[in-house]
KOLGU-4560 file (N, C-alpha, C; in nm, 3 decimals, padded with zeros to 5 digits):
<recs>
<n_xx: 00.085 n_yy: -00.118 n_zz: 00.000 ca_xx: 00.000 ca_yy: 00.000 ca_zz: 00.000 c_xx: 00.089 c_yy: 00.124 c_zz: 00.000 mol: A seq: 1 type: UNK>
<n_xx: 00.043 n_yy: 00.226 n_zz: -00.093 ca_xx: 00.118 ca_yy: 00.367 ca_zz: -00.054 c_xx: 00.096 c_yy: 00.429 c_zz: 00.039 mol: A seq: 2 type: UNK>
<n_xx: 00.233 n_yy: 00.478 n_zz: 00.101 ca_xx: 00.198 ca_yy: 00.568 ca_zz: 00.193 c_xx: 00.092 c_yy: 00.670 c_zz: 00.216 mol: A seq: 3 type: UNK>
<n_xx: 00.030 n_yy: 00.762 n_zz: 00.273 ca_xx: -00.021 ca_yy: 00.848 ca_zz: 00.223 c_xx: 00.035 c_yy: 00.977 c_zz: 00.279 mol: A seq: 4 type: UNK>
<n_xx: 00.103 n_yy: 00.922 n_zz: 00.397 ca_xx: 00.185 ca_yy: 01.060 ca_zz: 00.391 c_xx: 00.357 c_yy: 01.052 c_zz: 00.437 mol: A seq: 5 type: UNK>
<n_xx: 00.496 n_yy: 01.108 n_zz: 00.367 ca_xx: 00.551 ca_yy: 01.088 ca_zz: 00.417 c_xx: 00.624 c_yy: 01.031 c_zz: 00.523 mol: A seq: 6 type: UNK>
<n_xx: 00.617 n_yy: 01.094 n_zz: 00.610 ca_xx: 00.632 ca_yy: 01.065 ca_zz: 00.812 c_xx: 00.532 c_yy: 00.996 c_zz: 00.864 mol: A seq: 7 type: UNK>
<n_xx: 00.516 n_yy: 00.855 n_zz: 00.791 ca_xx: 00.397 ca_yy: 00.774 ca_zz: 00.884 c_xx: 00.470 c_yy: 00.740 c_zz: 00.925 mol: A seq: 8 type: UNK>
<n_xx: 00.409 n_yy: 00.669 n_zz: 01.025 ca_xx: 00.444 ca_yy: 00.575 ca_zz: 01.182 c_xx: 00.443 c_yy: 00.415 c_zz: 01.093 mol: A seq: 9 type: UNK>
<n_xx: 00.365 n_yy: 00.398 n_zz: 01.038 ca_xx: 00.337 ca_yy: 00.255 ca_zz: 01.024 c_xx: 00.429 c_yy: 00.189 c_zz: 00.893 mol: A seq: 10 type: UNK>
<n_xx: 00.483 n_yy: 00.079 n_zz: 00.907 ca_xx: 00.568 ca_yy: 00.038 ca_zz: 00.792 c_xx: 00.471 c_yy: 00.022 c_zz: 00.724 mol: A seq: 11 type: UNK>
<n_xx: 00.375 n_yy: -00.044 n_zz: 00.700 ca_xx: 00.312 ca_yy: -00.090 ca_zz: 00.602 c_xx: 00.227 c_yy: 00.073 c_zz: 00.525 mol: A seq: 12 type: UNK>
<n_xx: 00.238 n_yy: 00.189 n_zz: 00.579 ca_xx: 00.181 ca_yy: 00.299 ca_zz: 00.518 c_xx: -00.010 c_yy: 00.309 c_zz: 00.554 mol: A seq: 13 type: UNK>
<n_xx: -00.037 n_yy: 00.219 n_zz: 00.604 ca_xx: -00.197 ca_yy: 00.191 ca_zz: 00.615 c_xx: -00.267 c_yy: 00.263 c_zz: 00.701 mol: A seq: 14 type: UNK>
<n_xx: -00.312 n_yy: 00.383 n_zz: 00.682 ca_xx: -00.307 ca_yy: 00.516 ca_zz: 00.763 c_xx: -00.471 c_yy: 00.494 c_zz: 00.861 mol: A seq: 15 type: UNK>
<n_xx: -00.523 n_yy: 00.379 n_zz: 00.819 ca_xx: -00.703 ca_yy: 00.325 ca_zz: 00.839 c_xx: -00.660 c_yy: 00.216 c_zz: 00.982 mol: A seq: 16 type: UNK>
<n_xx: -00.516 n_yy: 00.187 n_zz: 01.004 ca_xx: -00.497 ca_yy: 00.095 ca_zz: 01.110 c_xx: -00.397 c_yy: 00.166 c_zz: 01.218 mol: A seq: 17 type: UNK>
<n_xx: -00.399 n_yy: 00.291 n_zz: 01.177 ca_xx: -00.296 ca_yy: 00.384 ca_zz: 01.263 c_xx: -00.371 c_yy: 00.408 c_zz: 01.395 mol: A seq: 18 type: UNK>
<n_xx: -00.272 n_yy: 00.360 n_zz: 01.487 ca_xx: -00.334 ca_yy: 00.433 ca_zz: 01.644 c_xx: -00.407 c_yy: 00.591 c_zz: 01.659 mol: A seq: 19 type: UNK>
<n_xx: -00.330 n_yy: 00.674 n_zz: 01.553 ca_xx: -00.261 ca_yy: 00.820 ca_zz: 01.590 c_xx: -00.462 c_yy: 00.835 c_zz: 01.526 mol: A seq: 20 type: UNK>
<n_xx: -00.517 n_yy: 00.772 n_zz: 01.443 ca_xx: -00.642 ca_yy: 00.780 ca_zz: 01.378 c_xx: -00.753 c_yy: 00.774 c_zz: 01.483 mol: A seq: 21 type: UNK>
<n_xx: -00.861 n_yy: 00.914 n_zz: 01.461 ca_xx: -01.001 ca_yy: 00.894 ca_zz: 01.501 c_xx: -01.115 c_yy: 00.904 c_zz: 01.421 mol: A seq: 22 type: UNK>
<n_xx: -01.223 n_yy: 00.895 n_zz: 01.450 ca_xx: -01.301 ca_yy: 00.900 ca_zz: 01.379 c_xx: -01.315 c_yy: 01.018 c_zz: 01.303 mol: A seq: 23 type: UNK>
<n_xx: -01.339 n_yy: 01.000 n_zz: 01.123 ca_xx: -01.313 ca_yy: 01.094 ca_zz: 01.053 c_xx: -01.210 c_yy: 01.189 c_zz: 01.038 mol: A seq: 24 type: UNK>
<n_xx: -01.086 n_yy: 01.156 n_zz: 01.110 ca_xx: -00.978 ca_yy: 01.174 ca_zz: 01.103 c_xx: -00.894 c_yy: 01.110 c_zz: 01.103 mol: A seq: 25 type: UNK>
<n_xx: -00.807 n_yy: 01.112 n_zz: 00.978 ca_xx: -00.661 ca_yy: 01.085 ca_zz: 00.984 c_xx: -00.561 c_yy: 01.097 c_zz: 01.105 mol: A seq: 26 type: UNK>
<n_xx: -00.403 n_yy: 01.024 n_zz: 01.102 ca_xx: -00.334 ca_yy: 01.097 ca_zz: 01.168 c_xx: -00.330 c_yy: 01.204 c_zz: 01.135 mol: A seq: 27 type: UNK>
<n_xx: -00.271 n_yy: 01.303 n_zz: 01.011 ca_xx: -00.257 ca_yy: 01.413 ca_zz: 01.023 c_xx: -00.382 c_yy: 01.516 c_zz: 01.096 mol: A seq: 28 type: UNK>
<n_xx: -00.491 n_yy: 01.507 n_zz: 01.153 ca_xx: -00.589 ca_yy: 01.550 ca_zz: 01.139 c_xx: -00.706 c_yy: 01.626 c_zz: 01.044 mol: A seq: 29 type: UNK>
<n_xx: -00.643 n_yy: 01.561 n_zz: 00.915 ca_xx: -00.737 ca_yy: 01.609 ca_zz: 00.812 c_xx: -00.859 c_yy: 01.506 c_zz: 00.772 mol: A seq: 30 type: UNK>
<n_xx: -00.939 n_yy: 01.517 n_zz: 00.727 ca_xx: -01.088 ca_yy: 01.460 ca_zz: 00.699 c_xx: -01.064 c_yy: 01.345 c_zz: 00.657 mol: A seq: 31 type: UNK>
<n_xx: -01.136 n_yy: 01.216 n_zz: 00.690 ca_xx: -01.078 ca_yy: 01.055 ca_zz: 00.621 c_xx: -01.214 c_yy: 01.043 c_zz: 00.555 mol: A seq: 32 type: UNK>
<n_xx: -01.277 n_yy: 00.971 n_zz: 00.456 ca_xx: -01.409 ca_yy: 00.987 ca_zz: 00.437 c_xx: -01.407 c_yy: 00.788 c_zz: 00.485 mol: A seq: 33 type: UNK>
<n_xx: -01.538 n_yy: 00.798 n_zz: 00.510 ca_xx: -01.546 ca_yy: 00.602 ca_zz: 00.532 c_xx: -01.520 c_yy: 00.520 c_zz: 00.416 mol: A seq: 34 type: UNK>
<n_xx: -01.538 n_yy: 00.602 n_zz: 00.337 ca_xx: -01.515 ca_yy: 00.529 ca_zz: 00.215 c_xx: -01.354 c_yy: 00.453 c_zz: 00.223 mol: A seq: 35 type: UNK>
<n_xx: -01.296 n_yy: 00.567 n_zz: 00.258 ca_xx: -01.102 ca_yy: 00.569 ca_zz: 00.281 c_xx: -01.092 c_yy: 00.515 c_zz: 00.345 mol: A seq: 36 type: UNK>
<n_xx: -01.163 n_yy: 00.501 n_zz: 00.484 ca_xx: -01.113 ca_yy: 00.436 ca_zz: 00.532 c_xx: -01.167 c_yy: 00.322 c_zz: 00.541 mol: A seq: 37 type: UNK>
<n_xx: -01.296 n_yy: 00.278 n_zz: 00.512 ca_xx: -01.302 ca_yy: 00.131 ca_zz: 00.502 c_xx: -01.204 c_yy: 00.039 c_zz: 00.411 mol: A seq: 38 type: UNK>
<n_xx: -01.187 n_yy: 00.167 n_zz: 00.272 ca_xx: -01.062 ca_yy: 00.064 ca_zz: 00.163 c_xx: -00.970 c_yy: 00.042 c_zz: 00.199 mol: A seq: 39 type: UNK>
<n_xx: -00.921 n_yy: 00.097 n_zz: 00.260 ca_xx: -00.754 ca_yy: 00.116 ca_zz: 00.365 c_xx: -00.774 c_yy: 00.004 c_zz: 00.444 mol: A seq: 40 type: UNK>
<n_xx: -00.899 n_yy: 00.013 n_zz: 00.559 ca_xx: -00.862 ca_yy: -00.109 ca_zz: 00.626 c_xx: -00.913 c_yy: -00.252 c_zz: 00.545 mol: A seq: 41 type: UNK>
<n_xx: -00.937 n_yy: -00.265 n_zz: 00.438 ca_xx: -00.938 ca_yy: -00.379 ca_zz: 00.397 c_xx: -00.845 c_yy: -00.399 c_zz: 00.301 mol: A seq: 42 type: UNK>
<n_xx: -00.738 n_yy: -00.297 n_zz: 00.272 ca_xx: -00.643 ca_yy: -00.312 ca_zz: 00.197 c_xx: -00.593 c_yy: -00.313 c_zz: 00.072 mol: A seq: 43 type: UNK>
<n_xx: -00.708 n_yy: -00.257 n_zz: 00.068 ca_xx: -00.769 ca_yy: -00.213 ca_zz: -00.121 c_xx: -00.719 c_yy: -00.134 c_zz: -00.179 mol: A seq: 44 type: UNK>
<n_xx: -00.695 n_yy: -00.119 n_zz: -00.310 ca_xx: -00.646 ca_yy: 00.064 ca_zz: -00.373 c_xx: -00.800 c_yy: 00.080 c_zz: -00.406 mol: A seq: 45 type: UNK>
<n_xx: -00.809 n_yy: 00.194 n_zz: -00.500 ca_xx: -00.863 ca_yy: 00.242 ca_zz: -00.590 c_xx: -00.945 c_yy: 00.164 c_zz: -00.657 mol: A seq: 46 type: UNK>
<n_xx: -00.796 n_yy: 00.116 n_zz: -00.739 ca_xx: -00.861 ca_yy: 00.049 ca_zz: -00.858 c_xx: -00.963 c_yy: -00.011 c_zz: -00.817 mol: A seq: 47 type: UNK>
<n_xx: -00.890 n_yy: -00.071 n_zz: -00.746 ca_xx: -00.960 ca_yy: -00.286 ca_zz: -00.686 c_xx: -01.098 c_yy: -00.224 c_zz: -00.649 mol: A seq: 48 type: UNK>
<n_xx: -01.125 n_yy: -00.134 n_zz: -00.583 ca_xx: -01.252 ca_yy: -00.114 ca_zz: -00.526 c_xx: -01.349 c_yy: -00.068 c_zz: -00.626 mol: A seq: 49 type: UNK>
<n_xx: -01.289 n_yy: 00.016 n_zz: -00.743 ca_xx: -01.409 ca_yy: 00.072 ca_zz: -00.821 c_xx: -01.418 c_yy: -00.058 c_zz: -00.907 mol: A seq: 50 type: UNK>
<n_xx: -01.293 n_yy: -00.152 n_zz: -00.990 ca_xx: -01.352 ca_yy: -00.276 ca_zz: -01.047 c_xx: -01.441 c_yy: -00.382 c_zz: -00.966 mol: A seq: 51 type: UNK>
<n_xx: -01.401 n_yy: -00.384 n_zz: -00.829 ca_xx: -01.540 ca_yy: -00.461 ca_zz: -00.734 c_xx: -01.704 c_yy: -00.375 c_zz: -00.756 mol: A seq: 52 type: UNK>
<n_xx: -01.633 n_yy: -00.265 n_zz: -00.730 ca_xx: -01.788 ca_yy: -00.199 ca_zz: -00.755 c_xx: -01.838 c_yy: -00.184 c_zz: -00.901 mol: A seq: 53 type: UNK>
<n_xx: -01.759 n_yy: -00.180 n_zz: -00.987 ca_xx: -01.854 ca_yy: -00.218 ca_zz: -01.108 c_xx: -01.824 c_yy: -00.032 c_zz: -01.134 mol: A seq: 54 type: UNK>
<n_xx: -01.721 n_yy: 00.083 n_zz: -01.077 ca_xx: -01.759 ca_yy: 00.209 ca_zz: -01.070 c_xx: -01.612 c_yy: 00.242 c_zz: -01.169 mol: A seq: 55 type: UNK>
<n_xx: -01.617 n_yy: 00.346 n_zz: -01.196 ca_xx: -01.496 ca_yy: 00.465 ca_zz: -01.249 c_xx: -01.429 c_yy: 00.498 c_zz: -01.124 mol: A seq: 56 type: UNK>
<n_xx: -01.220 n_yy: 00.480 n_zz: -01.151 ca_xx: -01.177 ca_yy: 00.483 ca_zz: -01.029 c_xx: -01.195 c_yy: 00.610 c_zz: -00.993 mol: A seq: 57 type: UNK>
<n_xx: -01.210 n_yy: 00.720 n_zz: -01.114 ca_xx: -01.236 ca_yy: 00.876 ca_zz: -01.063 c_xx: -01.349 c_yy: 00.900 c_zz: -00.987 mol: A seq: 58 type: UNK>
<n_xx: -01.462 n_yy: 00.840 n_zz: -00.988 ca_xx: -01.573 ca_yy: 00.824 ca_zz: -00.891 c_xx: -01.508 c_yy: 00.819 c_zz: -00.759 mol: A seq: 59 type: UNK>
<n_xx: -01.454 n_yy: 00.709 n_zz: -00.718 ca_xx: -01.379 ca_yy: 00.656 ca_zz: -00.594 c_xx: -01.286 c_yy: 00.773 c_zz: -00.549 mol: A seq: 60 type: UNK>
<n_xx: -01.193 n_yy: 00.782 n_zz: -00.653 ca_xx: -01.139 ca_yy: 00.967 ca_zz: -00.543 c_xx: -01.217 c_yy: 01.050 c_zz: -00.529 mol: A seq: 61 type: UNK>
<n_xx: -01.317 n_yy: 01.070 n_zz: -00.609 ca_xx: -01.425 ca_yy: 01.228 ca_zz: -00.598 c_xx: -01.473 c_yy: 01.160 c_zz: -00.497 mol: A seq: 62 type: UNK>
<n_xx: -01.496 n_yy: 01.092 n_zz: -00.412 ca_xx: -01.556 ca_yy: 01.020 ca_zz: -00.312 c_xx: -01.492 c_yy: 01.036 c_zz: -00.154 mol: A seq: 63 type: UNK>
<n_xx: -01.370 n_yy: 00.969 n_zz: -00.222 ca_xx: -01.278 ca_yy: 01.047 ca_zz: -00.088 c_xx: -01.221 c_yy: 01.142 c_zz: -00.103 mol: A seq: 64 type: UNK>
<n_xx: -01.246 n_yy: 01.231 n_zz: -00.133 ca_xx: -01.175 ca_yy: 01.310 ca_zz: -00.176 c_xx: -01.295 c_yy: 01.427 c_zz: -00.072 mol: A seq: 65 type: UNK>
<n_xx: -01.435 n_yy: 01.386 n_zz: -00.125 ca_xx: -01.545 ca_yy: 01.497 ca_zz: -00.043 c_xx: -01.628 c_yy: 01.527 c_zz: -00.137 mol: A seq: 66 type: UNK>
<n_xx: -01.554 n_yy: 01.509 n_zz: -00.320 ca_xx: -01.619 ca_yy: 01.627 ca_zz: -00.409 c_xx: -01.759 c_yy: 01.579 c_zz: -00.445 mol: A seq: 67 type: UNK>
<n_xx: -01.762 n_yy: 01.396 n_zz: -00.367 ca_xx: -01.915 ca_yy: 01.368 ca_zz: -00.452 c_xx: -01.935 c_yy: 01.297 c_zz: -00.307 mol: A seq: 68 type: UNK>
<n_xx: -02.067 n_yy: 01.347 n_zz: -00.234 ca_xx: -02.110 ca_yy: 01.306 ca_zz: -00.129 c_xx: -02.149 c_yy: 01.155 c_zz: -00.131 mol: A seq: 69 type: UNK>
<n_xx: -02.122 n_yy: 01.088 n_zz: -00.031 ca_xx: -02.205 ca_yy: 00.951 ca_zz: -00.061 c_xx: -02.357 c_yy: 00.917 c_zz: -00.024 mol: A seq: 70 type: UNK>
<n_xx: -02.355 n_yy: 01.020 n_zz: 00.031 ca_xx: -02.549 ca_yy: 01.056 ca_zz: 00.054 c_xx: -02.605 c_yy: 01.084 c_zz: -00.102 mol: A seq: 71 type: UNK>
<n_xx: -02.569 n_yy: 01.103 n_zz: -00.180 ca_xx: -02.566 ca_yy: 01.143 ca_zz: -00.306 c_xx: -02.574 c_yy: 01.048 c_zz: -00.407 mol: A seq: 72 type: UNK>
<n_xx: -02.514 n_yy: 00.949 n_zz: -00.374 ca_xx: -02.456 ca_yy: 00.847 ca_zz: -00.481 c_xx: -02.617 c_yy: 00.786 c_zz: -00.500 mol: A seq: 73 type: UNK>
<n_xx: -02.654 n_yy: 00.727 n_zz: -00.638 ca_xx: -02.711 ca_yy: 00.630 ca_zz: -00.664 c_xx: -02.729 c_yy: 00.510 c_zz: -00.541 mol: A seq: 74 type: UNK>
<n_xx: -02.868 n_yy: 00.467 n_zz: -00.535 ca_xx: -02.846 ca_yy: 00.319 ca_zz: -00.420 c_xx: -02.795 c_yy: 00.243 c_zz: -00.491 mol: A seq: 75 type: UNK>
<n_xx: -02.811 n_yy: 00.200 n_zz: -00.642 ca_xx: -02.718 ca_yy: 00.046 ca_zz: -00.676 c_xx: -02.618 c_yy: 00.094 c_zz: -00.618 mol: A seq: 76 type: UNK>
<n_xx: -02.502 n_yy: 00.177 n_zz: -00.749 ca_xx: -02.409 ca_yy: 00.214 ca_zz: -00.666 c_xx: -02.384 c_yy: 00.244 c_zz: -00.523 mol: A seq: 77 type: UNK>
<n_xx: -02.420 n_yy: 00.273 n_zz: -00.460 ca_xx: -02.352 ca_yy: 00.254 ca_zz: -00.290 c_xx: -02.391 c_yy: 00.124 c_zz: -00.240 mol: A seq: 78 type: UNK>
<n_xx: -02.485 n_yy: 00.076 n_zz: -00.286 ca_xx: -02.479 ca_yy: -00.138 ca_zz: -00.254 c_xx: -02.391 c_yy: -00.221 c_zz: -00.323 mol: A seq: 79 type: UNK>
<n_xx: -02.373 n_yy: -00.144 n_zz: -00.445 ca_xx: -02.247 ca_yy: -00.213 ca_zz: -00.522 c_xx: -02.107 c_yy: -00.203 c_zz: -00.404 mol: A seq: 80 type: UNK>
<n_xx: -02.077 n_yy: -00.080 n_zz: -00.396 ca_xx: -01.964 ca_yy: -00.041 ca_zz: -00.287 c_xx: -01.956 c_yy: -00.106 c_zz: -00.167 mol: A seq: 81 type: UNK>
<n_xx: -02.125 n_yy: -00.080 n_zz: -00.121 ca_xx: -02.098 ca_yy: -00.202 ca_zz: 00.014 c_xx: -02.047 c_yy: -00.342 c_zz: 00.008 mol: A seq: 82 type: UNK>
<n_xx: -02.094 n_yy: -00.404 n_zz: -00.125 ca_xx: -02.100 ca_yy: -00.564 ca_zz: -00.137 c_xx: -01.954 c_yy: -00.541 c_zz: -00.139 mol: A seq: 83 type: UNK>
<n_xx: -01.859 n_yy: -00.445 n_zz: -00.222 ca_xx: -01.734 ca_yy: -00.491 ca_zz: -00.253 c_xx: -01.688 c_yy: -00.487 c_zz: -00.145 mol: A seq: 84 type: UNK>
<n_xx: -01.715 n_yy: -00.416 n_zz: -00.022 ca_xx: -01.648 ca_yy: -00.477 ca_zz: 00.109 c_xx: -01.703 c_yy: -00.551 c_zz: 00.232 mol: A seq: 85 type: UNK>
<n_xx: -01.803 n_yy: -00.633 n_zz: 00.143 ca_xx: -01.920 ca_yy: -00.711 ca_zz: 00.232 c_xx: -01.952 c_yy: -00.648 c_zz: 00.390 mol: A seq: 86 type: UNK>
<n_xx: -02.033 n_yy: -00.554 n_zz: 00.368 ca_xx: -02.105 ca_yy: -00.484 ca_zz: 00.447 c_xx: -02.217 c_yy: -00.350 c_zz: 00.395 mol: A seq: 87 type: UNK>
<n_xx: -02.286 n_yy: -00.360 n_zz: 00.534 ca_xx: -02.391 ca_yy: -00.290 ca_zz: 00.532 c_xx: -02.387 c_yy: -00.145 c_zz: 00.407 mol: A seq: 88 type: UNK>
<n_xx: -02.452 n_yy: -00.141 n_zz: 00.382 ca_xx: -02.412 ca_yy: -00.025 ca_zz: 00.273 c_xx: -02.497 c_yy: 00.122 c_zz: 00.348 mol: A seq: 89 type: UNK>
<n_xx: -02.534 n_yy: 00.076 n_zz: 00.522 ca_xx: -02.535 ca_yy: 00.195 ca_zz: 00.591 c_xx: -02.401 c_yy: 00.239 c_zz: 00.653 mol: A seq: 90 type: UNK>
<n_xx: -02.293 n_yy: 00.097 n_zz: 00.670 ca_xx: -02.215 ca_yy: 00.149 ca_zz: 00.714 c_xx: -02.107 c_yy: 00.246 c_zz: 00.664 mol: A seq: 91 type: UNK>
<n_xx: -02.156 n_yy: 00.265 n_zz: 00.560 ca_xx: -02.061 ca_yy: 00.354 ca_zz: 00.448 c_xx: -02.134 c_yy: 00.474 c_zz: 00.445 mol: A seq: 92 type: UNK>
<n_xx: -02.215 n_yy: 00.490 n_zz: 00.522 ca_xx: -02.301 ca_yy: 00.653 ca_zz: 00.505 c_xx: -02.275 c_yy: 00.728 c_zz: 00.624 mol: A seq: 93 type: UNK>
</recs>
């Protein structure tokens, strides 16, 4: 997995299994969306998650990223997303 930021703590770079992490926050204290961090902690990139979901990987950053709400999204799509990480597709809202 890539880092995501320089000066992590964690060898493996996996910023979703970091102590220094709370809810909706990163270590650095900037915004994590669930989306990020559910892919992170299951170890996913991008890609892998938008080809599970059946989505465009640019969807998946506008996602974490903030620019496309997931309250927003289509229900297939956000059940597609849930299935790809077998769960609730509330828990992603």
């Amino acid at each position: 997995m890539r880092r995501k930021y320089r000066d992590c703590q964690r060898a493996d770079g996996n910023c979703a299994l970091c102590s220094l992490v709370s809810y909706g926050r990163d270590c650095h204290g900037e915004n994590i969306s669930k989306l990020e961090w559910m892919r992170m902690s299951h170890e996913m990139t991008q890609k892998e998650v938008a080809d599970a979901a059946g989505v465009d990987t640019r969807k998946i950053q506008r996602l974490e990223s903030g620019e496309i709400k997931m309250e927003n999204l289509a229900l297939g799509t956000a059940i597609r997303l849930a299935d790809a990480f077998g769960v609730d597709v509330r828990d992603l809202l």
